[in-house]
mmCIF file of the N, C-alpha and C atoms, coordinates in Angstrom:
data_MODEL
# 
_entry.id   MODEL 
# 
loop_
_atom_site.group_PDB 
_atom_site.id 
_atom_site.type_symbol 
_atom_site.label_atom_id 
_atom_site.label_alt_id 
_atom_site.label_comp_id 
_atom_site.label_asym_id 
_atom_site.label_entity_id 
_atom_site.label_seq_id 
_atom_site.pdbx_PDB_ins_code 
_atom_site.Cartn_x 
_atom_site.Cartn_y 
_atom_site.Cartn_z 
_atom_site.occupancy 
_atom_site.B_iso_or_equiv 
_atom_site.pdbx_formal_charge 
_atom_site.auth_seq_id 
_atom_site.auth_comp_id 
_atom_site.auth_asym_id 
_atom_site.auth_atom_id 
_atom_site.pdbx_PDB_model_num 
ATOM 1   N N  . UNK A 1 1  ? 6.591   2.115   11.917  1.00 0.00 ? 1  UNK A N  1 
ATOM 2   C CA . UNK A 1 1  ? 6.745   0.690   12.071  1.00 0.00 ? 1  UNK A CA 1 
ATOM 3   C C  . UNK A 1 1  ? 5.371   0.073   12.271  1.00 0.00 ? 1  UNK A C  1 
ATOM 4   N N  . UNK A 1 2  ? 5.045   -0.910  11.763  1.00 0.00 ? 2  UNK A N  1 
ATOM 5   C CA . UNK A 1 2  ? 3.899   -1.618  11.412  1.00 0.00 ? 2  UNK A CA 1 
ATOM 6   C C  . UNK A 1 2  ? 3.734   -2.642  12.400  1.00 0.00 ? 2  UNK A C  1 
ATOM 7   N N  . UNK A 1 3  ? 3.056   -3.363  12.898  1.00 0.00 ? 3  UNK A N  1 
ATOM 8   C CA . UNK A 1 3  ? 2.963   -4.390  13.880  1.00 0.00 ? 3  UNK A CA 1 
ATOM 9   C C  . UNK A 1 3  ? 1.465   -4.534  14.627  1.00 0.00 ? 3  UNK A C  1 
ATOM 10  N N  . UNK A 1 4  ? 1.228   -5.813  14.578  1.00 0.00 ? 4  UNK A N  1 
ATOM 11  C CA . UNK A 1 4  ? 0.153   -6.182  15.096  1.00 0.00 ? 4  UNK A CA 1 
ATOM 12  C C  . UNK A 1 4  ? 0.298   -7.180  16.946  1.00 0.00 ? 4  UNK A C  1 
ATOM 13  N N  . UNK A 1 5  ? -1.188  -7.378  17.294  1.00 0.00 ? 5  UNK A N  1 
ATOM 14  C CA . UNK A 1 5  ? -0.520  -7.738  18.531  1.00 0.00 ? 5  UNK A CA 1 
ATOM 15  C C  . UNK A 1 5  ? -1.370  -9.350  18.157  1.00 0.00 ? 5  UNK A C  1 
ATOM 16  N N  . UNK A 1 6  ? -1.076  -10.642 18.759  1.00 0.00 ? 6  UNK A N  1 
ATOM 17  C CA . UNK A 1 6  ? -2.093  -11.370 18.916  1.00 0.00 ? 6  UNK A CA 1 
ATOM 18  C C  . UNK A 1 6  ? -3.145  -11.675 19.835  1.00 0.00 ? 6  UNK A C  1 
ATOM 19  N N  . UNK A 1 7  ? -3.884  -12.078 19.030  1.00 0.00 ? 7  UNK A N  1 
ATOM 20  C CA . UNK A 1 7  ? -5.004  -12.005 20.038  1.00 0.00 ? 7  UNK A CA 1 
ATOM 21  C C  . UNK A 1 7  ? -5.001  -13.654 20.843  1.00 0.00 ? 7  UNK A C  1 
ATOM 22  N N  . UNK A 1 8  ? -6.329  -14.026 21.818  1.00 0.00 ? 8  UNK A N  1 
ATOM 23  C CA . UNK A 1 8  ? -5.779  -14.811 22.333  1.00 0.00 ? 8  UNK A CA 1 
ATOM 24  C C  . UNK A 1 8  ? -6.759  -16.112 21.351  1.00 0.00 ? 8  UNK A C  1 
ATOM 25  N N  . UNK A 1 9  ? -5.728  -17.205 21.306  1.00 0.00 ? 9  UNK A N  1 
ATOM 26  C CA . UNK A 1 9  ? -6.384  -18.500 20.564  1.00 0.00 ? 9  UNK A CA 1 
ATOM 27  C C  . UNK A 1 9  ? -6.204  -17.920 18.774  1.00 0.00 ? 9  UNK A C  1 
ATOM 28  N N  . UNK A 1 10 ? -5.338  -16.822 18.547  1.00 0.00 ? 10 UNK A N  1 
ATOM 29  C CA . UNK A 1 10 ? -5.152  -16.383 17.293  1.00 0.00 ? 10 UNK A CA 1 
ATOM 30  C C  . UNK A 1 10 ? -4.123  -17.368 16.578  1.00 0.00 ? 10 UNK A C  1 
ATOM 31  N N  . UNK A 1 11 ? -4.756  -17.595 15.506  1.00 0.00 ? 11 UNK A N  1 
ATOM 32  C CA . UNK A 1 11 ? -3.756  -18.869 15.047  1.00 0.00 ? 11 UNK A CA 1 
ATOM 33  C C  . UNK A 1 11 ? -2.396  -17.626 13.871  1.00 0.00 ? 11 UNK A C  1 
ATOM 34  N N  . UNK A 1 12 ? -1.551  -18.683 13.456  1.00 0.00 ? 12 UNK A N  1 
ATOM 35  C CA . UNK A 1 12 ? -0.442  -17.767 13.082  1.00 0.00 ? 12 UNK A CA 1 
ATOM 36  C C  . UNK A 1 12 ? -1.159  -17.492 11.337  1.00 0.00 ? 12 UNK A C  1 
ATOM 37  N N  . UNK A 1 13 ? -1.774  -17.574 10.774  1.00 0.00 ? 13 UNK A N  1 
ATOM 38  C CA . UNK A 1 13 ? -2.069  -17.176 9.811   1.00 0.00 ? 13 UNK A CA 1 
ATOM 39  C C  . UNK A 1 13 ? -3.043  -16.161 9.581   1.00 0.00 ? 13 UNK A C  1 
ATOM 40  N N  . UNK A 1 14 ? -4.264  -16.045 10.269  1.00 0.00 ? 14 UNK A N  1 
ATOM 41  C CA . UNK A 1 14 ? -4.559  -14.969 10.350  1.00 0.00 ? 14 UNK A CA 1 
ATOM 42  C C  . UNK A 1 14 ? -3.940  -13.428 11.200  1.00 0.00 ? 14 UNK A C  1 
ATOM 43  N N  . UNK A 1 15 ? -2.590  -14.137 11.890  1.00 0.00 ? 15 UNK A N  1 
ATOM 44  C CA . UNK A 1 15 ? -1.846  -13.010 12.212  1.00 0.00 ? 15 UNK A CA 1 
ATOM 45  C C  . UNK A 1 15 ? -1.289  -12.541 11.342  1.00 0.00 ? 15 UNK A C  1 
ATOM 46  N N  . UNK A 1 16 ? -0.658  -13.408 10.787  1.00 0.00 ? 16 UNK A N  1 
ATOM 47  C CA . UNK A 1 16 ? 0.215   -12.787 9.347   1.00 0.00 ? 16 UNK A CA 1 
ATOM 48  C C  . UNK A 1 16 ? -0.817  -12.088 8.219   1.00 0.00 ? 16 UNK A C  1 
ATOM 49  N N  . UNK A 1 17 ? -2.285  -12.342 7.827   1.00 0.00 ? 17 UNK A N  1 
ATOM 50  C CA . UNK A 1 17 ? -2.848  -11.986 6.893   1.00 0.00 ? 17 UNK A CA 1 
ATOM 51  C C  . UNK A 1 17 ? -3.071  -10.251 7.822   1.00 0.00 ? 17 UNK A C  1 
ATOM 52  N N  . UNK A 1 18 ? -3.177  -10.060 8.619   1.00 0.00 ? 18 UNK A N  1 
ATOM 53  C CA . UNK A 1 18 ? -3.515  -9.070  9.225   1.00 0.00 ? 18 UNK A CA 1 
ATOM 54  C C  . UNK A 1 18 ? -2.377  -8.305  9.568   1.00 0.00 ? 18 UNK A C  1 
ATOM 55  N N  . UNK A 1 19 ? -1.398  -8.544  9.400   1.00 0.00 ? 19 UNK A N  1 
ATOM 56  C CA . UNK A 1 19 ? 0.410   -7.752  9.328   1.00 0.00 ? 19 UNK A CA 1 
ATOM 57  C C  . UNK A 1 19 ? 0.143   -6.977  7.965   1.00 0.00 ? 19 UNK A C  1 
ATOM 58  N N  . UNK A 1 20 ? -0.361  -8.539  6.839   1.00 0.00 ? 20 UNK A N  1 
ATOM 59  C CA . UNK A 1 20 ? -0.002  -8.333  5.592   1.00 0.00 ? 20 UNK A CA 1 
ATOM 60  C C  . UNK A 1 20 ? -0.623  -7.043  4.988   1.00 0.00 ? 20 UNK A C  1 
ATOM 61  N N  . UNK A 1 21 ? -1.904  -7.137  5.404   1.00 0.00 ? 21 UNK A N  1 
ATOM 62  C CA . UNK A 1 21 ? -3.472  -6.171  4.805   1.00 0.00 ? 21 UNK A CA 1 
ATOM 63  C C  . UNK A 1 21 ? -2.851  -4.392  5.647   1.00 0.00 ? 21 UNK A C  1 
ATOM 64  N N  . UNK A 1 22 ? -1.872  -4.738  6.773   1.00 0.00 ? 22 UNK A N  1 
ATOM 65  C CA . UNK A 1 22 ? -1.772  -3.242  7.547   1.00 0.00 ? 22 UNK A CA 1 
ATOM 66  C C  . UNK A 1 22 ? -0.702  -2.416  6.441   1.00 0.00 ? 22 UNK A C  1 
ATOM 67  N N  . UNK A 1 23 ? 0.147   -3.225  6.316   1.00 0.00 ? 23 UNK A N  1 
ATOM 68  C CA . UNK A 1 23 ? 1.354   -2.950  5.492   1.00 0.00 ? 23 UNK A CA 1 
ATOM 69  C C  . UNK A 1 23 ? 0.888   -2.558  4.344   1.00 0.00 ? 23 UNK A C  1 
ATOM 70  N N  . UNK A 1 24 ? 0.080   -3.163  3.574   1.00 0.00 ? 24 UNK A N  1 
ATOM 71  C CA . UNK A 1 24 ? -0.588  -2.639  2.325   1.00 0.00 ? 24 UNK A CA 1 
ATOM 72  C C  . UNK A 1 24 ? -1.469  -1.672  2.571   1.00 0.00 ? 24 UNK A C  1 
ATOM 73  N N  . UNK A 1 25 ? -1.997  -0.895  3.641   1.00 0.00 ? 25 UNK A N  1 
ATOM 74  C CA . UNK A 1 25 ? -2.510  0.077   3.441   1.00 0.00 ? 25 UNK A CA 1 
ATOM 75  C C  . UNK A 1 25 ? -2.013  1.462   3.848   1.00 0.00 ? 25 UNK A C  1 
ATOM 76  N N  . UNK A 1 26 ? -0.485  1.175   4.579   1.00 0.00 ? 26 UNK A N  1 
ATOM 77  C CA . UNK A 1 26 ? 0.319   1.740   4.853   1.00 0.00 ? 26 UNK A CA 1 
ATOM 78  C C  . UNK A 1 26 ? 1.310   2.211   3.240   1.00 0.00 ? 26 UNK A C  1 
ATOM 79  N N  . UNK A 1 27 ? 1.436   1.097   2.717   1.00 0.00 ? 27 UNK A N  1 
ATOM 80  C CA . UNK A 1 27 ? 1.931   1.682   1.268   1.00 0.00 ? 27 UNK A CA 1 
ATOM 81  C C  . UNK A 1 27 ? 3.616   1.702   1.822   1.00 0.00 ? 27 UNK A C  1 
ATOM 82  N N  . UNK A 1 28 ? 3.884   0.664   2.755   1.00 0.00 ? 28 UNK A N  1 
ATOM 83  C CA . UNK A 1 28 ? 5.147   0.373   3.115   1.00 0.00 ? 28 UNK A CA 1 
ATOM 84  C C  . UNK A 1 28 ? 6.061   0.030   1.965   1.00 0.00 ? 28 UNK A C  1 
ATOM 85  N N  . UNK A 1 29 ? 5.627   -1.257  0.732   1.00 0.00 ? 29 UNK A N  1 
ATOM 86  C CA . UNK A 1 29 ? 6.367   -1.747  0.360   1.00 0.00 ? 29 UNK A CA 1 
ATOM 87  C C  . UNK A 1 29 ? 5.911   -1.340  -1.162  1.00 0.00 ? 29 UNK A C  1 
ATOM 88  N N  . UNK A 1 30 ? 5.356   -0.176  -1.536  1.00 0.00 ? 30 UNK A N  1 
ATOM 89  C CA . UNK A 1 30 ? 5.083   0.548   -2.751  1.00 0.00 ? 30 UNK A CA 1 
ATOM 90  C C  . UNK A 1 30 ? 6.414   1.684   -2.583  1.00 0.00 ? 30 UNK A C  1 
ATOM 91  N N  . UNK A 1 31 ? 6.090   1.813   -1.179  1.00 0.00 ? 31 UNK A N  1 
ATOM 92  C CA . UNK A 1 31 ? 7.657   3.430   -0.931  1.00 0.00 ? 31 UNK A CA 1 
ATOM 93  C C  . UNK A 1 31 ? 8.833   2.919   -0.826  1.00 0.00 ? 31 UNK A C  1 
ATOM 94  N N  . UNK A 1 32 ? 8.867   1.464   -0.536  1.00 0.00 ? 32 UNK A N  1 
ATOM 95  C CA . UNK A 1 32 ? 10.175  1.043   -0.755  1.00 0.00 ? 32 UNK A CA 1 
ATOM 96  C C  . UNK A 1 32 ? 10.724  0.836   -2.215  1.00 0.00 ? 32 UNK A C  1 
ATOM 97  N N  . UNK A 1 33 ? 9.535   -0.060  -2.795  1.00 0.00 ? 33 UNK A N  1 
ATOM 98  C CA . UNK A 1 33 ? 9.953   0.113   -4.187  1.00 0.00 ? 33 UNK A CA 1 
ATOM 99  C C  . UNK A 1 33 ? 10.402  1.198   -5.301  1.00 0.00 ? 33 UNK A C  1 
ATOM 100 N N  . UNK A 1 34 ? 9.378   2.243   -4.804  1.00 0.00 ? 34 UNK A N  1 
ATOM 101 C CA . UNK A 1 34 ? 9.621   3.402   -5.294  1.00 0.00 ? 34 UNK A CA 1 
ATOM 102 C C  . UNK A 1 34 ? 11.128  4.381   -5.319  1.00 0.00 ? 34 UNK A C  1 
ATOM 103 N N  . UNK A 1 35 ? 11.710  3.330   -4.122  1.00 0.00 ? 35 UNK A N  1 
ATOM 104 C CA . UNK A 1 35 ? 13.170  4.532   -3.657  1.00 0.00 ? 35 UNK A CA 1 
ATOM 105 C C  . UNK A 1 35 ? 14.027  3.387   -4.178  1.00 0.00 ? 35 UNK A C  1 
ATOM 106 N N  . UNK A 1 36 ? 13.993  2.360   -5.064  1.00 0.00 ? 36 UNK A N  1 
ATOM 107 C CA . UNK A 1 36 ? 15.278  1.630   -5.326  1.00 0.00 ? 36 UNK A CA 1 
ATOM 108 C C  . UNK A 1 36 ? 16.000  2.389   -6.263  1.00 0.00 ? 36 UNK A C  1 
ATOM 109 N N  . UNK A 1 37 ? 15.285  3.214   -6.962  1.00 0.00 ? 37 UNK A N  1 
ATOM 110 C CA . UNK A 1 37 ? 15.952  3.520   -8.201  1.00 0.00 ? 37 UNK A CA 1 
ATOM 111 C C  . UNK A 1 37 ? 15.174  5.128   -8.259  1.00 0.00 ? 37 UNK A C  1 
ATOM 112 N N  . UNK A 1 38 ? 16.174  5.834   -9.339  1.00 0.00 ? 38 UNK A N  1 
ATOM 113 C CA . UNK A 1 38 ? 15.955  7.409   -9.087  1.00 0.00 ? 38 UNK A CA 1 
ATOM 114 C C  . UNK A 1 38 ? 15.291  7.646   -10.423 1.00 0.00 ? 38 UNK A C  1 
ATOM 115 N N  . UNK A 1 39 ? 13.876  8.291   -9.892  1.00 0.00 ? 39 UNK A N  1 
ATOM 116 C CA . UNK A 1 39 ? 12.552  8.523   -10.861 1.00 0.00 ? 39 UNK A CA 1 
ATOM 117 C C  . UNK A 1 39 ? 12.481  9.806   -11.508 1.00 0.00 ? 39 UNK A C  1 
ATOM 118 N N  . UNK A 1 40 ? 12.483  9.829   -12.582 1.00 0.00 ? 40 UNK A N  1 
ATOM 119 C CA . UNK A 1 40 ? 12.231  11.625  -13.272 1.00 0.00 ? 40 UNK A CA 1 
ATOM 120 C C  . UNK A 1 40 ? 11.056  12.378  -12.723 1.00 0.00 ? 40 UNK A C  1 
ATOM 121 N N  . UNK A 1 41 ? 11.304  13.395  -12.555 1.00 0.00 ? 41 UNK A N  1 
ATOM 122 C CA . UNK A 1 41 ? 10.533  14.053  -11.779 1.00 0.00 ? 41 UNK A CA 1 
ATOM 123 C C  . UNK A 1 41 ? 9.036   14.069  -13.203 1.00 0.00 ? 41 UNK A C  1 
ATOM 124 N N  . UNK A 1 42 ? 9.219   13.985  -14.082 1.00 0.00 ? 42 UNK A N  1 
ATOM 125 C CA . UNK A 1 42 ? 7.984   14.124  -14.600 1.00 0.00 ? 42 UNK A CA 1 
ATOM 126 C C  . UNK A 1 42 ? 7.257   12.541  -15.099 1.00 0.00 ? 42 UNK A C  1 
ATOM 127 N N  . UNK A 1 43 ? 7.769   11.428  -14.661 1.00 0.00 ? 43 UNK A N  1 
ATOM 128 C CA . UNK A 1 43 ? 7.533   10.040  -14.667 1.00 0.00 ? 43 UNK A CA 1 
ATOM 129 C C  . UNK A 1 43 ? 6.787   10.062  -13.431 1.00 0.00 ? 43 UNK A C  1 
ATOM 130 N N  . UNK A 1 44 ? 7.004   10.605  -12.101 1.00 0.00 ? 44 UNK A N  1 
ATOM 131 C CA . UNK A 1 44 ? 6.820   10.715  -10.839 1.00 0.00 ? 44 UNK A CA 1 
ATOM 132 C C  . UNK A 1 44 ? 5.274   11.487  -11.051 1.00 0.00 ? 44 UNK A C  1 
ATOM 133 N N  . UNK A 1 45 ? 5.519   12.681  -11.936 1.00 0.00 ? 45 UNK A N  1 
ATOM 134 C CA . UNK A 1 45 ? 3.830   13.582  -12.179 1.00 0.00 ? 45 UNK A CA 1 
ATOM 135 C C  . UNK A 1 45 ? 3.080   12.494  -12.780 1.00 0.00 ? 45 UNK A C  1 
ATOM 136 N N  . UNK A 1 46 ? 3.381   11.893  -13.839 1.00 0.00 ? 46 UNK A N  1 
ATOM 137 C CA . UNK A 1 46 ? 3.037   10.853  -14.961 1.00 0.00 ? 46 UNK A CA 1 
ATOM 138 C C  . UNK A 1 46 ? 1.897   9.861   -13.874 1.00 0.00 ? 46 UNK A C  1 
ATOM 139 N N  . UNK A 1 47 ? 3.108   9.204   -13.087 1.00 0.00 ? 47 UNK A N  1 
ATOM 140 C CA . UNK A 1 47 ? 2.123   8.567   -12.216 1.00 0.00 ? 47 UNK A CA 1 
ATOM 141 C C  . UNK A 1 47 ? 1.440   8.307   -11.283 1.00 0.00 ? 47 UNK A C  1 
ATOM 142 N N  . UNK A 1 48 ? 1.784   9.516   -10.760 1.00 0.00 ? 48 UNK A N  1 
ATOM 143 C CA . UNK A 1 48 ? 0.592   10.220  -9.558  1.00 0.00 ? 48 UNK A CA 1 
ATOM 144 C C  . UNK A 1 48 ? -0.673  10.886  -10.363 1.00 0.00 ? 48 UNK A C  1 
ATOM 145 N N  . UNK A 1 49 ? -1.022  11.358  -11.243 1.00 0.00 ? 49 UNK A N  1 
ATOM 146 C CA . UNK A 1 49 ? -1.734  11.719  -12.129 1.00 0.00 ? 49 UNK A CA 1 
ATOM 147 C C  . UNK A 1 49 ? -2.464  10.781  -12.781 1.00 0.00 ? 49 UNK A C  1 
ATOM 148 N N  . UNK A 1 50 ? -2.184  9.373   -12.896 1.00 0.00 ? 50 UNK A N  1 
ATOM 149 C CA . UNK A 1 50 ? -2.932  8.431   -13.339 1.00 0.00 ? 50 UNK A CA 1 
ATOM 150 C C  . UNK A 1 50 ? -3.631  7.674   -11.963 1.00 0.00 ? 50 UNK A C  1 
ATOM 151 N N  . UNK A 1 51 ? -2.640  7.486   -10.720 1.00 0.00 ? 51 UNK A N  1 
ATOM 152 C CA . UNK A 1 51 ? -3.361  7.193   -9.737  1.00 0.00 ? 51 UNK A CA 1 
ATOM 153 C C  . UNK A 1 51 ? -4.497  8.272   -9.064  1.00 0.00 ? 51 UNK A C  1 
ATOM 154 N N  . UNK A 1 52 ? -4.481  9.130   -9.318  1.00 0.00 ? 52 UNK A N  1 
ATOM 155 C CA . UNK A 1 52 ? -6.016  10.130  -9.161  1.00 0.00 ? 52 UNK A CA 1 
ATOM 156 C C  . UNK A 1 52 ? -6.806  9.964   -10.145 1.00 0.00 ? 52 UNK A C  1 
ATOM 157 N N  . UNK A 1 53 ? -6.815  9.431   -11.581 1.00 0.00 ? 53 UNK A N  1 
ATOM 158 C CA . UNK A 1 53 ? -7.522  9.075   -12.396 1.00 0.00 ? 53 UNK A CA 1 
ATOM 159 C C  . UNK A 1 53 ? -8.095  7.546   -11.635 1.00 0.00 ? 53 UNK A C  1 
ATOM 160 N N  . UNK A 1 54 ? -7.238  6.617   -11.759 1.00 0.00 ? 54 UNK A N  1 
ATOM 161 C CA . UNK A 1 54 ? -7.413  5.715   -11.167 1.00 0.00 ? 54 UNK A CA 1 
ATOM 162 C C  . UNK A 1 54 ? -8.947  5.685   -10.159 1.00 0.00 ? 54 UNK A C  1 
ATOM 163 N N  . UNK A 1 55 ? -7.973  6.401   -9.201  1.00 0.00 ? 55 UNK A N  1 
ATOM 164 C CA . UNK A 1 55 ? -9.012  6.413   -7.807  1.00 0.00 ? 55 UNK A CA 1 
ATOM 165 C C  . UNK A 1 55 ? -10.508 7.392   -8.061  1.00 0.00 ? 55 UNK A C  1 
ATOM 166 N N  . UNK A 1 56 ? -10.250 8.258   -8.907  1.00 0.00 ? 56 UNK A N  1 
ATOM 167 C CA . UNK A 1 56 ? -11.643 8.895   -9.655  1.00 0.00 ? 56 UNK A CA 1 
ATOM 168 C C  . UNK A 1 56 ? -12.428 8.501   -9.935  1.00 0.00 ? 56 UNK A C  1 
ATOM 169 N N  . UNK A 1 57 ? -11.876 7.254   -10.804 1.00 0.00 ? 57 UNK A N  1 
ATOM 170 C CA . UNK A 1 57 ? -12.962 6.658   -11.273 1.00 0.00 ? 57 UNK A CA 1 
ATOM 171 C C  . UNK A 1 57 ? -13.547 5.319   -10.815 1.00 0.00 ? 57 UNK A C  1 
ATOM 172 N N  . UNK A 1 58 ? -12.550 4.965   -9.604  1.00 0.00 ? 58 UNK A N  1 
ATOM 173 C CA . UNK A 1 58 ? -13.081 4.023   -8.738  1.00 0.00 ? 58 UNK A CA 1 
ATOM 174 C C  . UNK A 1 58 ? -14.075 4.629   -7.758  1.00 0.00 ? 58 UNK A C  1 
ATOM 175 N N  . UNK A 1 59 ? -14.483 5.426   -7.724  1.00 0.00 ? 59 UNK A N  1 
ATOM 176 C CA . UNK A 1 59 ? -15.309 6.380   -6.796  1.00 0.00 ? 59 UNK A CA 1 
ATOM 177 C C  . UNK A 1 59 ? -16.818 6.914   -7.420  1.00 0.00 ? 59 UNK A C  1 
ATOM 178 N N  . UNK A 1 60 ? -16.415 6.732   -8.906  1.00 0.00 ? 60 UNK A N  1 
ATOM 179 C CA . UNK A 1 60 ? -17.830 7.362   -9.781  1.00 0.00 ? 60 UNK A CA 1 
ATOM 180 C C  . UNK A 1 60 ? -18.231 6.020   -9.925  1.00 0.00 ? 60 UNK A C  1 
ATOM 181 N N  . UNK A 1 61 ? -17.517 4.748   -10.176 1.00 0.00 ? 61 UNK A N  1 
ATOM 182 C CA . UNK A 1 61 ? -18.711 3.783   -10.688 1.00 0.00 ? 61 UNK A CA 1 
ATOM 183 C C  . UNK A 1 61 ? -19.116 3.159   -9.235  1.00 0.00 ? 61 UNK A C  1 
ATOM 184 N N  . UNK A 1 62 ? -18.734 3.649   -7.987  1.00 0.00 ? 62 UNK A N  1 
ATOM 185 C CA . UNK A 1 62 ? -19.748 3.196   -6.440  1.00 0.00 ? 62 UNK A CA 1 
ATOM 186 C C  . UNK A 1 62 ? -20.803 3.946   -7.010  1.00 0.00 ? 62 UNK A C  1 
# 
């Protein structure tokens, strides 16, 4: 479970941008999406295999 605390004089939008940014790095609402519907196990290799490409090569052009 995800949750932030406020701070004091924290206005409500940068609370929420800071819920928002935790949740996305948590990969909360990628695993939800992922479980609506039932994935072939080799669609599932397909695209875990492109997200290590992905992230590969976000790492060689730093």
């Amino acid at each position: 479970m995800t949750g932030v605390f406020a701070g004091e004089n924290e206005n409500f939008e940068n609370l929420l941008k800071r819920f928002n940014k935790k949740v996305q790095q948590a990969g909360i609402l990628s695993e939800i999406r992922h479980g609506e519907y039932f994935e072939k196990p080799s669609i599932k290799r397909k695209r875990k295999e492109a997200a290590k490409r992905r992230k590969s090569a976000r790492a060689l052009a730093k």
